[in-house]
N, C-alpha and C positions, 0 to 999 in steps of 0.2 A: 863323277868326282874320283879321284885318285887318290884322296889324302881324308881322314875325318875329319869332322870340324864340329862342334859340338851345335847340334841344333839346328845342322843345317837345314831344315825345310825354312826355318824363320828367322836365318841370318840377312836373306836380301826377299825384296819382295818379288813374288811370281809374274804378278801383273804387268811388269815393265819390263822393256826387251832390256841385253846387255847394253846396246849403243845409246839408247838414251838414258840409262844408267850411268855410263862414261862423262858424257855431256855434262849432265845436272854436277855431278863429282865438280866436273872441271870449270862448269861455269859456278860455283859454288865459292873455286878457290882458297885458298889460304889452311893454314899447317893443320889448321882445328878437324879438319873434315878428313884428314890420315885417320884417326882415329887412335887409340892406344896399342901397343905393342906389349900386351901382357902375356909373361914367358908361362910356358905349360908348368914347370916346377911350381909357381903361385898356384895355381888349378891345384896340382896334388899337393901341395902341404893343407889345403883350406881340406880338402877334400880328407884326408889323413885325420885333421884336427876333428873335423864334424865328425867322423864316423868313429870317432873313439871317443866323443863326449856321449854323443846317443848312443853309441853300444852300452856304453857304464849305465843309463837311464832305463835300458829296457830289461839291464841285469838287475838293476836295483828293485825295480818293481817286479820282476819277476820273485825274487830272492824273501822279500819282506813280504808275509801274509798281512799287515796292517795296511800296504799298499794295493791290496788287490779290491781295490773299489770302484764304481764309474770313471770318477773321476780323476784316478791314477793309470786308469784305461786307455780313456783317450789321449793324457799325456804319453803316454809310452807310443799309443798307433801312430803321433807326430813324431815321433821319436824315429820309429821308423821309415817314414815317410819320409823323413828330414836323411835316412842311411840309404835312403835308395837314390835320393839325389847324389850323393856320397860316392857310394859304389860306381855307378854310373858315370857321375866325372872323370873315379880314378880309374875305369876301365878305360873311355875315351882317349884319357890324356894320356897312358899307358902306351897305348895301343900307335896314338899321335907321335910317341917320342921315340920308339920302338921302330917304329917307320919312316921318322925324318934321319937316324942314326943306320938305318940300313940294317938293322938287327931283324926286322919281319919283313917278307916279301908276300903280299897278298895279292891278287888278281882285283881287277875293278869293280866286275859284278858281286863280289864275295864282301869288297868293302861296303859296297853300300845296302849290302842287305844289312851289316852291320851296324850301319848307321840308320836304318829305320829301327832296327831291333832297342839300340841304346836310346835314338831320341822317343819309342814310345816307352821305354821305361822312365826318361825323366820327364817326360809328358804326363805319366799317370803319379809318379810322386812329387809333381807340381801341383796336380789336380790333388791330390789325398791330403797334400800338404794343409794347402789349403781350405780343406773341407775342416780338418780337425781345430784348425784355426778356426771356426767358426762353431761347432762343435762343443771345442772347452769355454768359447764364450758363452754361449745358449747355456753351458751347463754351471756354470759359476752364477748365472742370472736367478735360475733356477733356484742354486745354493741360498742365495741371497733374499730373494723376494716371496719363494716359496720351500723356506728354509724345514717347516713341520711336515712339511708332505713332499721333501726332496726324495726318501726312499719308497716311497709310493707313485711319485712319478718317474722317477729315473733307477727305473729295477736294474739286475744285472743282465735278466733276458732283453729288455729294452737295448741297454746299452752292446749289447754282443750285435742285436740288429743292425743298430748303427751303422757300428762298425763294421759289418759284414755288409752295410747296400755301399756304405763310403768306397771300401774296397773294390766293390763289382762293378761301381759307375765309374771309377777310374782308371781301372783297368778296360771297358770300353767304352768311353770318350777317349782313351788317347789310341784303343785303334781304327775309333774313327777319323780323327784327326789326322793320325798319320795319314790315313787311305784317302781322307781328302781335304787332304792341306792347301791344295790351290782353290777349294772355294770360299770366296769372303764371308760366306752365313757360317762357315766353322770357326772361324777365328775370331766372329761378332758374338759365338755363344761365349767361346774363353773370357772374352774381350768384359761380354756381361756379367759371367761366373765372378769374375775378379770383383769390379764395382758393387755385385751383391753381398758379397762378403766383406769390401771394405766399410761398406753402410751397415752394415748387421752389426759388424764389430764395433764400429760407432757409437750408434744407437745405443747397443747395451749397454757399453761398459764407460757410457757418459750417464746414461740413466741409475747403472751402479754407484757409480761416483757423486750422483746428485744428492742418492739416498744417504749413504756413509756421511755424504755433510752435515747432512740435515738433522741425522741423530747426534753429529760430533756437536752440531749448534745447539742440541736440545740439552745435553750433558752439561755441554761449557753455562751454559743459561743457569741451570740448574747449580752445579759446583763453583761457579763463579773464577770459572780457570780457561778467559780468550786464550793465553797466551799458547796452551796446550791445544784448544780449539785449531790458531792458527798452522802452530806448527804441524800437526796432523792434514789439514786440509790442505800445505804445502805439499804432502809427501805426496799424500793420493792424487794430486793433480800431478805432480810429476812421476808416479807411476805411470798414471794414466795417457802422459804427453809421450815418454818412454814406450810403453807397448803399441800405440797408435802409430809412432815417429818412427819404430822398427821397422813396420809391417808396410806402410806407408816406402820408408825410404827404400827400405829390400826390394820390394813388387812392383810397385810404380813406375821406374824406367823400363821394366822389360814391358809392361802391359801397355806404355806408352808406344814402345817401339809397335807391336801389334795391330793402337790405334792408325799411327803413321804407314803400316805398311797397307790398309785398307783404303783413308782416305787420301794418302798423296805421293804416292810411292817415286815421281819422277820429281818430286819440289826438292830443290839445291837442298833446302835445310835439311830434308826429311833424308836425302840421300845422307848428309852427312852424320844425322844423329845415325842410322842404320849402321855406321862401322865401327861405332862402341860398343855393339853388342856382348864383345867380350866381359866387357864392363859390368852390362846389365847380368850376365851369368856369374860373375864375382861376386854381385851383391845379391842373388840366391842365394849362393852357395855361405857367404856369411853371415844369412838368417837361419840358414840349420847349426850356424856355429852357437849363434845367439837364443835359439828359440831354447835349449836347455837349461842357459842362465837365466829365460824369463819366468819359464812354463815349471822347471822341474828344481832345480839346485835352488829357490828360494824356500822350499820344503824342509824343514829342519830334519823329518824321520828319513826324508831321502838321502840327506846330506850325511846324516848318521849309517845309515844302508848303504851310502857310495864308499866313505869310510873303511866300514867291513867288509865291500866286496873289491877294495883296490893292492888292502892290505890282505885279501885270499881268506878272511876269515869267515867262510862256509861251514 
């Protein structure tokens, strides 16, 4: 390749030559299967915004000693995780825009070591991402269900652990990934990483929200106030349709294309979904924009921390 492209090991699939790539395209037909035409400026403003909401998140908790708890921990290593996707865009699209303007002259081999280098760092803050997403769930359950013995089970050496295997297994898984992107058993572990954590997050935080009703029914029972009942068991299911419906809508087309690049890489449809990929990376990239309005800025001592650290008041 002559040009970056973000991601290209998983923009088209390997298994299938270019000429019956062209075919399927063409016997597919019609305008839908172009795909979109998303300008690199969209990339770097998204990428801009993400990485100066979670920069502000990982100062805030750094900054504030009442933030330095597990579970202000693992929000910040998303946080991070969420800037490495960040960084990584804006290198790319940098580097993209730089070279379609004629401002950088690179040699070929040089690009694409490039482009291994850039797509296993958004390879492993895909994977990290992901992990802590699962992570602050497990750790909220925790909060909640085994709320007397949260600092007993969830110490600070526990959580440094964590954080320190989440780290090491994502840094290699994505340079195995990289190294062997054309076999279909590495992209059926992604493929399962993903579905394991969609169900985890599920699970819990339907089981949280079962519990929170159930004490809101025993209250209302008790005080003789549905009305408060209902309104309440409103909010938390639409919390709850919110954080699922993020996470869901951000990950789910890319991990769908994944699916498609495995079982049917030359079918008209599958060709055509494969040239939105741009697309599928947009809506990554505006779950690192979102995961700090879900995870972190609903924290009122944070919001008081972001506060004094936007206004310099160190």
């Amino acid at each position: 390749m002559s040009t970056l492209a973000p991601l290209r090991l998983l923009r088209e699939p390997w298994n299938a030559s270019e000429g019956n790539q062209s075919n399927a395209t063409g016997g597919a037909g019609g305008a839908w299967c172009q795909g979109l035409d998303i300008p690199n400026e969209l990339f770097l403003t998204l990428g801009l915004v993400s990485l100066v909401e979670n920069l502000l998140v990982v100062a805030a908790i750094l900054k504030n000693r009442n933030l330095h708890s597990p579970m202000y921990y693992f929000i910040c290593c998303l946080a991070v995780s969420d800037m490495l996707v960040s960084v990584s865009n804006l290198a790319e699209t940098l580097f993209m825009l730089l070279m379609e303007h004629g401002v950088l002259v690179i040699r070929a081999s040089i690009v694409r070591h490039m482009d291994n280098v850039i797509d296993m760092l958004i390879c492993s803050s895909v994977v990290s991402s992901l992990s802590f997403l699962g992570v602050i769930a497990v750790d909220r359950y925790i909060t909640i269900f085994y709320a007397l013995r949260y600092h007993s089970i969830m110490t600070l050496q526990r959580a440094v652990v964590t954080m320190a295997s989440v780290w090491l297994v994502s840094t290699v898984s994505s340079t195995v990934f990289i190294t062997y992107y054309r076999n279909n058993a590495i992209l059926l572990c992604l493929i399962g990483f993903f579905l394991f954590m969609l169900v985890l997050m599920l699970v819990l935080y339907i089981h949280m929200f079962a519990l929170a009703r159930h004490h809101l029914r025993s209250i209302s029972s008790q005080q003789k106030h549905p009305t408060v009942y209902r309104s309440s068991s409103l909010k938390g299911a639409v919390t709850l349709t919110i954080l699922l419906g993020v996470f869901f809508i951000c990950w789910g087309p890319f991990f769908f294309h994944l699916i498609l690049i495995v079982t049917c890489p030359t079918n008209p449809f599958c060709v055509c979904f494969f040239s939105y990929f741009n697309l599928f990376l947009i809506l990554i990239i505006c779950n690192s924009v979102v995961d700090p309005l879900i995870y972190a800025f609903r924290s009122q001592e944070l919001r008081r921390t972001l506060r004094e650290v936007v206004l310099c008041s160190w």
